[in-house]
Residue, then its C-alpha position, 0 to 999 in steps of 0.5 A: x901862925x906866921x905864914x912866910x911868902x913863897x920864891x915867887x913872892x919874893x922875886x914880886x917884892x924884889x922887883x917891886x923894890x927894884x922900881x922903886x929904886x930905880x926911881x928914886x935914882x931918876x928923882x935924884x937925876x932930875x934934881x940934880x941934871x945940868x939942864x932941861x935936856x938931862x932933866x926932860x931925858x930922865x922926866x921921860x923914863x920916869x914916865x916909861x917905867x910908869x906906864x910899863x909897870x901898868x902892865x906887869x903882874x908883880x906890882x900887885x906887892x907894892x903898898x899903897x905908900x909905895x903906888x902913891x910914890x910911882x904915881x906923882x909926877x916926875x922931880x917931885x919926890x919929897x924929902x921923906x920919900x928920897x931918904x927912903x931909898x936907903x932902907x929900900x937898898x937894904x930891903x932889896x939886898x936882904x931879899x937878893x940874900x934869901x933868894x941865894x943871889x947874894x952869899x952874905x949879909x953885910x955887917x950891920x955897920x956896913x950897908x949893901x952896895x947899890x944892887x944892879x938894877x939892870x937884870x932885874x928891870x934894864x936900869x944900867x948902873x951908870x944911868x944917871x951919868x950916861x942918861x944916853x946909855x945904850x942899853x937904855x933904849x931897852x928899859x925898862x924889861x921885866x927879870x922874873x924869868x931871869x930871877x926864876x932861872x938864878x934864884x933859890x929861896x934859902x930855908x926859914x931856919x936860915x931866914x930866922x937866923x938872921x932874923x935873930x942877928x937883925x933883933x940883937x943889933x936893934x937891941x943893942x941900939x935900943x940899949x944905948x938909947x936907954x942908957x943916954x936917956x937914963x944914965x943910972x941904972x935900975x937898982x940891981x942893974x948893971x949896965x955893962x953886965x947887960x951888954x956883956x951878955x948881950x954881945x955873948x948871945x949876939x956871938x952865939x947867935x952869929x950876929x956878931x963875931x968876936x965882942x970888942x970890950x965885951x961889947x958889940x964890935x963897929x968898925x973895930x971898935x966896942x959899940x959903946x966907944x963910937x959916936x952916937x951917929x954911927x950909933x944910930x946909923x947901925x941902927x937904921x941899917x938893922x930896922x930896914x933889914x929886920x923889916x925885910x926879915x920879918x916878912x920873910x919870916x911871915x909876920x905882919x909888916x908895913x909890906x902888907x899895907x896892899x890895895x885891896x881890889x873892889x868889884x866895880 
């Protein structure tokens, strides 16, 4: 039986998320810096975040993937690591949308802005341009408290509601894979009786709003009539909410590959 996290929990993993991130923008600044002084600016707090996530309580939800990506040294994140950081910005609003800081979830044809880091571990948002920041002789610092004192984990019942929304999109893609792999459906199948119901059901279940063409709506337009990127790109937004949702909800994710302690 699924066994869901409880609100201390989640504040761990969001703050987790929130690290992660946070590192991810100093990859890109080093890759990106004008010179070795920005480059050896942000070298030094990738290694401060680092050494003060030694000392902090909530690591103990980072997976093994996610401690490797802490843990190699500074401008050397891989071309797989960097693509990451988008799913984990979906990741982090799904999270910040369940513990009552956000008050919707986007559209699945629209990602969560990038989340403000500064409350949640001192990281200001304009960071990588003002690598001088004032408030950046102050990071990184632990949110927990502040989190504690703002925070209100939404019931499951919410949570398997958008769940389910997060399920009918992937459907939906799933779907419109199938149907360019195999142009002629089963016999006794209609490919746009199929969609039609599900964009029906995705509306009752509050994934969707008004079906477009009695399709899913991206963009103002039916799912079907927009290029397969866009396609896809929904798709990748409704897989890396629906990780965060699953494990919410308690089933088994990628999220709980943790370190397992062993007495020495």
């Amino acid at each position: 039986m699924p066994l869901p996290p409880d609100q201390s929990t989640v504040i761990d993993r969001t703050l987790c998320l929130s690290a992660l991130i946070g590192r991810g923008t100093m990859e890109s600044a080093i890759q990106l810096a004008n010179g070795p002084a920005d480059s050896d600016r942000f070298h030094e707090f990738s290694h401060r975040l680092s050494h003060w996530l030694n000392d902090q309580d909530f690591t103990a939800q980072f997976t093994v993937d996610e401690l490797e990506a802490l843990s190699v040294a500074p401008g050397t994140w891989t071309e797989q690591q960097h693509q990451t950081q988008s799913e984990r910005v979906e990741a982090i609003g799904i999270l910040r949308w369940a513990l009552s800081l956000e008050d919707v979830v986007p559209d699945y044809d629209e990602p969560f802005p990038f989340p403000d880091l500064q409350p949640l571990i001192g990281w200001p948002t304009d960071a990588i341009t003002s690598s001088h920041h004032g408030q950046l002789a102050n990071f990184p610092h632990n949110g927990t408290d502040l989190l504690k004192g703002l925070a209100q984990l939404r019931p499951l019942p919410a949570l398997l509601v958008q769940r389910g929304a997060a399920d009918c999109w992937l459907w939906r893609v799933n779907m419109a894979n199938h149907q360019r792999a195999h142009p002629t459906p089963p016999p006794g199948h209609d490919y746009n009786m199929l969609i039609g119901i599900g964009a029906e059901e995705a509306r009752v279940a509050g994934a969707i709003g008004r079906p477009v063409k009695n399709d899913f709506p991206v963009q103002g337009r039916p799912f079907f009539d927009v290029p397969e990127m866009l396609q896809d790109y929904c798709g990748r937004l409704a897989s890396a909410r629906h990780l965060a949702l699953d494990w919410l909800c308690g089933y088994a994710t990628i999220w709980d590959a943790l370190p397992v302690a062993t007495a020495a």
